[in-house]
Steps between C-alpha positions, in 0.01 A plus 500: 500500500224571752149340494593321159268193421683131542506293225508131532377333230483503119099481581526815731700666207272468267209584708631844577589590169167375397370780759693726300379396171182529605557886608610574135242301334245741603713807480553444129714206420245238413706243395821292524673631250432854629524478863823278502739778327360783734606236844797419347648823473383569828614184684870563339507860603439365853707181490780705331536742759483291804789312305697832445426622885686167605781532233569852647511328859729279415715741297546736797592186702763401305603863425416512165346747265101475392344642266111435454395438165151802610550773673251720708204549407489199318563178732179335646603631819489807422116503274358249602570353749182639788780699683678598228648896547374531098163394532375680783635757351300441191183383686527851752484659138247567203212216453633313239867572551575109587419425180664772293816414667509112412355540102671856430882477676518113672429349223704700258795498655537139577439414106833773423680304743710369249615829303671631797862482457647264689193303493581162707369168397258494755335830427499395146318214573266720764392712210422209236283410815285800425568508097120472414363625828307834409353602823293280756172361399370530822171696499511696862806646699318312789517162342840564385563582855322205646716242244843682602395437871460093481796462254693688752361286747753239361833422570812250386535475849156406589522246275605094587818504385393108350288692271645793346336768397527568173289624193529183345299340784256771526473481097425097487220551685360828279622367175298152585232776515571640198493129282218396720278805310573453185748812457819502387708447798535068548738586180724632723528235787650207548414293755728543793586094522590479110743754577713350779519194347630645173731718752595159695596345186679721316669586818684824370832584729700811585629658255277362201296771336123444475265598266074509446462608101122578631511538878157657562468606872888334552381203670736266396807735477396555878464165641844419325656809709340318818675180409815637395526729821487190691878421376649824512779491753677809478401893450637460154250229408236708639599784301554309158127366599335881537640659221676216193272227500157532420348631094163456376299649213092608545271656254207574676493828594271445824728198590879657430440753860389226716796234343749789660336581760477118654855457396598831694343396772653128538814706530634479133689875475484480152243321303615471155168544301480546175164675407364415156379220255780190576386358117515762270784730718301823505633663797268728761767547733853298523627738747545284782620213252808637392851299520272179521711213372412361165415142620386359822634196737091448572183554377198467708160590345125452398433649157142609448266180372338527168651837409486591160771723306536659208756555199696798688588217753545174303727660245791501843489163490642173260148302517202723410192456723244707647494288863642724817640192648645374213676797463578589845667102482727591252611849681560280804741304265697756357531689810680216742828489512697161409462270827172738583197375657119546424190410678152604341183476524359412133119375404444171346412610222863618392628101593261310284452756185658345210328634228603839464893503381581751743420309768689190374808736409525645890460192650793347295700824592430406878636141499743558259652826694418395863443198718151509608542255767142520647153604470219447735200480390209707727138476534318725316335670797823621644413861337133479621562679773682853238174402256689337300402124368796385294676158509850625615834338495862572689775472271885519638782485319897640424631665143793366343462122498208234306234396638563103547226398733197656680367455842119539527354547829108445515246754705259515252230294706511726788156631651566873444233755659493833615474376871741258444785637304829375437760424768872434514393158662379374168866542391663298816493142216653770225763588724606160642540381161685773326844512464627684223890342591306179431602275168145404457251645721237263697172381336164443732144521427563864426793516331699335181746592283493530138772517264564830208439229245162416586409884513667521160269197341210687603582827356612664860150477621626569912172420630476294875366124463598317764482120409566379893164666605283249629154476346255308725290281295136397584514133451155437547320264233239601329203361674685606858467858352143454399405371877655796603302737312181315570557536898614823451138591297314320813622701708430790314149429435492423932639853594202668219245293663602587861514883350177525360328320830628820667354690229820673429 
């Protein structure tokens, strides 16, 4: 771990890998979307075996048997690391030889991973890493070279331990990127804030499966791991936590490597991923979903906004629509166990829709099969920062009893900008005031209560209107207003006249 680089900030983070990016954008990976694959696979290669060198440590401490999931020539010590015993071996060698080794036998051999016999979890889960990596895109050997050299520059241990080092911290930042230009990737992030309050809520505890029907890069399945890890107490717990807690589904094929990779990499042994189309069941690879219970204690997730399906999809489902999120809702449903618990991220748009009968129909299904006991309603700029516009909502609830009453919690007035994002301190009012033990929870100028009844007389339209906001009035007569406007125009007309005497 000589001369590694120390890390101290999410700022200083992001600024080296930003130094990296900017290495591959002119050796070939112009954009987002293609330069965040090719660092992915090589931050995890790195991260992993650091993580595997320890394990090993600790094994022969203890006097136990290790067996690395790579073997020579294939751990980053070994070809890429500058000292490694293969690459000097390869750079001492032919001109071009670098390069044949990492597209022609690296490469290959990590994505067979998983037909060895014996194959564990792990290297399953190591070669759905590399599923759709073909070779590197990197142009020269000596930019390849040069990007291998800073990432190896990084450590876990050079890292404050107050701010881990994980993909999902280095993605936030590239993803933003990604939204900020228009491409596809703010479709894939939620903000980091949304998350842990969902998390918070929700409050999933040992033992309780959890489950992200479309987890894109595994954010939320990974912040639940940090919170959960928090109250394991014995090596059991830890255990159960690593290897029989955490499922998810992603379709994206770009997305699905970088979901298991960050999950990996927060320490979960076996991500249970499911890689396919969640909607219409079409499977790419279930490998590393199999014995995954049939319902869930929790569901934490962020369907896609807007999405638009067809027939192959809708016909899975009792009420026909072509809306992702209305059919993602319904999957969240029928997936929870009795006494289960949801949080999810849902646009407005889904809340106040009552004129298509699908929409009516799932929202009946919702109170009638859970307790939705509160939504909170955001600004609409709390995506601005994945490119993303939408009015969003939280919605929590539990399967298996009515809805009776719902809690509405009020953000929607927030200032919202891309310098000033959303913080857990605009929650601190939320989280005095709920208490889901409570008989009736506490009204304020951002909260009320209304009953299943009133929903029901207005055709289940969901939608946030808080009647305790305060609305400050101008109560100004008429001619007070028009002797404000008329010293308003004098002075006007003064700062023109001053203007033009300077000839400006």
């Amino acid at each position: 771990m000589k001369n590694k680089r120390k890390i101290t900030t999410p700022q200083s983070l992001n600024a080296y890998i930003k130094g990296i990016c900017d290495i591959m954008r002119r050796s070939g990976r112009a954009g987002a979307l293609q330069y965040v694959p090719e660092l992915t696979w090589m931050l995890f290669l790195h991260i992993l075996d650091e993580r595997e060198q320890r394990e090993a440590e600790q094994a022969k401490a203890l006097g136990v048997r290790f067996t690395p999931s790579l073997k020579y020539p294939y751990r980053w010590q070994d070809w890429a690391a500058p000292d490694g015993k293969k690459r000097l071996e390869l750079q001492m060698g032919t001109l071009g030889g670098f390069m044949s080794f990492v597209d022609g036998e690296l490469l290959p051999t990590l994505k067979k991973l998983k037909d060895k016999p014996g194959a564990t979890s792990r290297q399953k889960a190591i070669s759905e890493v590399f599923s759709y990596v073909e070779k590197t895109g990197i142009d020269t050997e000596r930019n390849l070279l040069d990007i291998l050299d800073k990432i190896h520059q990084l450590s876990i241990e050079q890292v404050d331990n107050t701010h881990m080092f994980t993909l999902s911290q280095v993605y936030e930042g590239l993803l933003l990127k990604m939204g900020e230009k228009n491409n596809d990737g703010g479709q894939f992030f939620t903000p980091r804030e949304v998350i842990r309050v969902i998390v918070k809520v929700i409050d999933p505890k040992m033992g309780e499966t959890v489950y992200d029907p479309c987890c894109g890069t595994g954010g939320f399945l990974a912040q639940t791991y940090l919170h959960m890890r928090e109250k394991a107490t014995t090596a059991d717990d830890i255990e159960t936590l690593k290897t029989r807690t955490f499922y998810g589904r992603e379709k994206e094929n770009l997305i699905y490597p970088i979901a298991l990779a960050n999950l990996v990499l927060h320490e979960i042994d076996e991500p249970h991923i499911w890689h396919g189309n969640t909607l219409t069941s079409l499977e790419v690879y279930g490998g590393l979903f199999q014995g995954a219970p049939a319902l869930f204690d929790v569901t934490i997730t962020n369907p896609p906004f807007g999405g638009k399906e067809g027939k192959d999809a809708q016909t899975r489902f009792a009420y026909k629509t072509s809306s992702t999120q209305l059919l993602f809702l319904q999957h969240v449903i029928d997936s929870l166990k009795p006494g289960g618990r949801c949080g999810i991220v849902m646009d407005e748009g889904v809340l106040f829709r009552t004129n298509e009968k699908a929409f009516v129909q799932t929202k009946r299904k919702l109170l009638n099969e859970c307790n939705l006991f509160c939504i909170v309603s955001l600004s609409p700029k709390v995506f601005v920062n994945a490119g993303a516009a939408s009015k969003t909502n939280l919605l929590f609830f539990t399967k298996g009893k009515p809805t009776k009453e719902i809690w509405y919690y009020d953000l929607s007035d927030l200032n919202i900008t891309k310098k000033q994002p959303l913080t857990l301190q605009h929650f601190d009012e939320f989280f005095k005031l709920f208490n889901p033990s409570a008989l009736k929870l506490s009204e304020s100028e951002r909260s009320w209560c209304v009953s299943v009844e009133e929903i029901q007389k207005k055709n289940y339209d969901l939608k946030a209107v808080n009647p305790n906001k305060k609305i400050v009035e101008d109560t100004r007569t008429p001619e007070e207003l028009i002797l404000s406007i008329d010293s308003f125009g004098k002075e006007i007309a003064n700062a023109l006249t001053i203007l033009k005497k300077k000839g400006v």
